[in-house]
GUVO-19112 format. One record per residue (C-alpha): x, y, z; residue number from 0. Coordinates in pm, 1 decimal. Layout:
REM residues N
<c1=X c2=Y c3=Z i=NUM>
...
***
This chain:
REM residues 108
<c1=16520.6 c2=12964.7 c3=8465.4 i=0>
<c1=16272.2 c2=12869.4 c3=8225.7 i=1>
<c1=16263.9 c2=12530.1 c3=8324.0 i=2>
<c1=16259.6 c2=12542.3 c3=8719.5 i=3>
<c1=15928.3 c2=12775.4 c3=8649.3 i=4>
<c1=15806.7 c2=12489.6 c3=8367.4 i=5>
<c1=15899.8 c2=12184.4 c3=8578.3 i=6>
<c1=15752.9 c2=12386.2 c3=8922.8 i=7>
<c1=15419.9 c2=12418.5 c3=8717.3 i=8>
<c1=15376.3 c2=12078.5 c3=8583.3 i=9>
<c1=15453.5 c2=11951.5 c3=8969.5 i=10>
<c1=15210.8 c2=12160.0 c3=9074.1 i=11>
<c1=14965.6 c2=12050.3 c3=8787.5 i=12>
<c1=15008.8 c2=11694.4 c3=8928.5 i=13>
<c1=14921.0 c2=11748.1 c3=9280.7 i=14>
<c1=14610.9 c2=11955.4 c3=9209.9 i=15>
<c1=14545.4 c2=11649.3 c3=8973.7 i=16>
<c1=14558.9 c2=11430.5 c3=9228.8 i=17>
<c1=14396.5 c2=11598.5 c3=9524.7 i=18>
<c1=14073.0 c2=11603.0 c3=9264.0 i=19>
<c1=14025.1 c2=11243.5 c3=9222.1 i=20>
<c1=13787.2 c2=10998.7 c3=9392.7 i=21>
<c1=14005.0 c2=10838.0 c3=9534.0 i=22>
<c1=14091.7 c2=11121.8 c3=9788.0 i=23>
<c1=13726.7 c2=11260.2 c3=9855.4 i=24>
<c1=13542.3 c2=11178.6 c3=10209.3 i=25>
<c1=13307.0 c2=10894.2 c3=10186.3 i=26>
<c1=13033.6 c2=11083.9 c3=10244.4 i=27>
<c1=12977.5 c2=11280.6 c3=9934.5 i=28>
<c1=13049.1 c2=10972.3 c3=9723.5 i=29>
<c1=12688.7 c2=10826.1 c3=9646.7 i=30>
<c1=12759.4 c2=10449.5 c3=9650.3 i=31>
<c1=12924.6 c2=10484.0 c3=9985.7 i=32>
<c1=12825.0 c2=10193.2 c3=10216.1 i=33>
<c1=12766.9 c2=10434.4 c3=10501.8 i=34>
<c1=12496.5 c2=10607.1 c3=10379.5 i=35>
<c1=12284.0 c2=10277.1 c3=10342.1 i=36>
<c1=12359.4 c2=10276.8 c3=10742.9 i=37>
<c1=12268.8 c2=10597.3 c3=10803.2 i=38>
<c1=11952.2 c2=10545.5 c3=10627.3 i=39>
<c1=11833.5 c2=10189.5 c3=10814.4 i=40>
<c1=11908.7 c2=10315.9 c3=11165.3 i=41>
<c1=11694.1 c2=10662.4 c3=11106.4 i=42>
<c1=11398.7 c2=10403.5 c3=10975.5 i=43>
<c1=11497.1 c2=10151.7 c3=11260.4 i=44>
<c1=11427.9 c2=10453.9 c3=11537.7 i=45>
<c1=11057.6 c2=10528.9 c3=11449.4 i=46>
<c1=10816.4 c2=10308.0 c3=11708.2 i=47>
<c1=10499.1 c2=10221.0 c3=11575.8 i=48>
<c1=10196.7 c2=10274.8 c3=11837.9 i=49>
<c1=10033.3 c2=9893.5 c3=11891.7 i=50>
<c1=9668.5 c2=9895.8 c3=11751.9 i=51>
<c1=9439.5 c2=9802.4 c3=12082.8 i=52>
<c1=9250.0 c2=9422.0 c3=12031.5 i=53>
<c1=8889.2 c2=9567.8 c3=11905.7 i=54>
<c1=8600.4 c2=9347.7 c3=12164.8 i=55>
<c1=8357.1 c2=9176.4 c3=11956.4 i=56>
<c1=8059.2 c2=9231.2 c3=12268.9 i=57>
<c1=8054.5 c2=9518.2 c3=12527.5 i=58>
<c1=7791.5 c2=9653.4 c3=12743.2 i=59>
<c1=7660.6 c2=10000.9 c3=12761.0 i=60>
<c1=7396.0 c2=10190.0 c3=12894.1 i=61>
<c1=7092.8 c2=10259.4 c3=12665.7 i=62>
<c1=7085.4 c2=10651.9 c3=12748.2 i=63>
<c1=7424.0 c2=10651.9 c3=12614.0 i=64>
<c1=7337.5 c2=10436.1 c3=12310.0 i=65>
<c1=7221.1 c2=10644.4 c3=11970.9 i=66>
<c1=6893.9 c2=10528.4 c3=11791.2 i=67>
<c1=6831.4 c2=10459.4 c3=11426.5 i=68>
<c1=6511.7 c2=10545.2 c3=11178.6 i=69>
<c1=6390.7 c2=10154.0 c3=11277.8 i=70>
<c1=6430.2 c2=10155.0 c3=11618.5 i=71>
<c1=6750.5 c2=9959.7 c3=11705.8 i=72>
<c1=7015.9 c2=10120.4 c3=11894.7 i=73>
<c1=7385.5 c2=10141.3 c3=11823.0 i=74>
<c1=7667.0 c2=10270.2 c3=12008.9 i=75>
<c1=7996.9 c2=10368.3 c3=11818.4 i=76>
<c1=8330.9 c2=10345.3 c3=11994.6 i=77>
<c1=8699.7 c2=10427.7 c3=11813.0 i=78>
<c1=8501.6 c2=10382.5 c3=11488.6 i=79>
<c1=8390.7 c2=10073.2 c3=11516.4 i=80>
<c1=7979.2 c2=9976.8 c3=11538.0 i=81>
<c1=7816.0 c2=9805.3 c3=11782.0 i=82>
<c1=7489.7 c2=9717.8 c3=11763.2 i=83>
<c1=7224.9 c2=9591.9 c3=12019.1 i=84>
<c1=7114.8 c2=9272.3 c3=12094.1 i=85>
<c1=6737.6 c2=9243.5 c3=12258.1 i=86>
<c1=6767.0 c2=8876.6 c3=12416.6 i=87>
<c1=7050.4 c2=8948.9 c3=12620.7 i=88>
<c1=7082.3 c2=9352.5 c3=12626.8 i=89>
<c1=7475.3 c2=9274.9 c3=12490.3 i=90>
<c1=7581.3 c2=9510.2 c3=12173.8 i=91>
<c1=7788.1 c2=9296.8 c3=11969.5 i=92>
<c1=8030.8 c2=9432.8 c3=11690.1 i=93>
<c1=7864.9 c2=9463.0 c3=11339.1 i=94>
<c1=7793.6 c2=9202.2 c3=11080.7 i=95>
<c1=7624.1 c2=9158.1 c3=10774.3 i=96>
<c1=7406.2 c2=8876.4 c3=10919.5 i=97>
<c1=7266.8 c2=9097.9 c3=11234.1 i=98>
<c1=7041.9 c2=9293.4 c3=10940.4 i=99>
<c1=6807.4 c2=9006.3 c3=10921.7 i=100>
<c1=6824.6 c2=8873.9 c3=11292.1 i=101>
<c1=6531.5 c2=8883.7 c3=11479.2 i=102>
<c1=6748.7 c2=8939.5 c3=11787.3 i=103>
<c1=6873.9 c2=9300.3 c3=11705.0 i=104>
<c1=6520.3 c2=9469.8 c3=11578.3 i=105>
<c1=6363.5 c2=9579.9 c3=11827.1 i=106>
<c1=6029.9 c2=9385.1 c3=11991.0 i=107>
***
C-alpha cells in the first residue's frame, strides 16, 4: 500500500511540475512575447496628429484692430506669431530681424 500512495505522489509531483513551466504559460504574461511588441505599435499607430496650418508671411488688417508700441509702429499678433506694419504699402508682414532698421515699418 505504501507504494501505490508513494508512486501516486511522485505522479502527481510530475504533473504539477510540469503544468509550472514556461513552456505551458499563455503568451501574454511571458515578457519577450512577440505579441506584446504588436500590441504596443498599433496603440502608437492609432493616435492622429492635428496638421500645423501654413503660417502667411503678409496679411492685411485693419489699424483699429492693430496694437501700438512705445515708438509708434503697430503690430498685430495672430496664433502667436507677429506681424508687423509696413507704411509704403499698409501690408503687415511676419517679423524679422531686418524690419528693426527699415525705414518702411517706423512710422512717418
Amino acid at each position: 500500500m505504501l507504494k501505490k500512495y508513494l508512486a501516486a505522489s511522485i505522479i502527481g509531483l510530475c504533473v504539477v511540475m510540469s503544468s509550472c513551466s514556461k513552456k505551458q504559460q499563455p503568451q501574454s504574461t511571458i515578457t519577450n512575447a512577440p505579441n506584446n511588441t504588436v500590441e504596443t505599435e498599433v496603440k502608437k499607430a492609432a493616435v492622429r496628429k492635428i496638421p500645423k496650418t501654413a503660417v502667411p508671411k503678409v496679411i492685411i488688417v485693419d489699424d483699429r484692430t492693430a496694437s501700438k508700441t512705445i515708438d509708434g509702429r503697430l503690430y498685430y499678433d495672430l496664433e502667436g506669431h507677429r506681424y508687423w506694419k509696413n507704411y509704403n504699402d499698409r501690408k503687415y508682414y511676419l517679423y524679422n530681424q531686418s524690419m528693426y532698421n527699415d525705414k518702411a515699418f517706423k512710422p512717418h
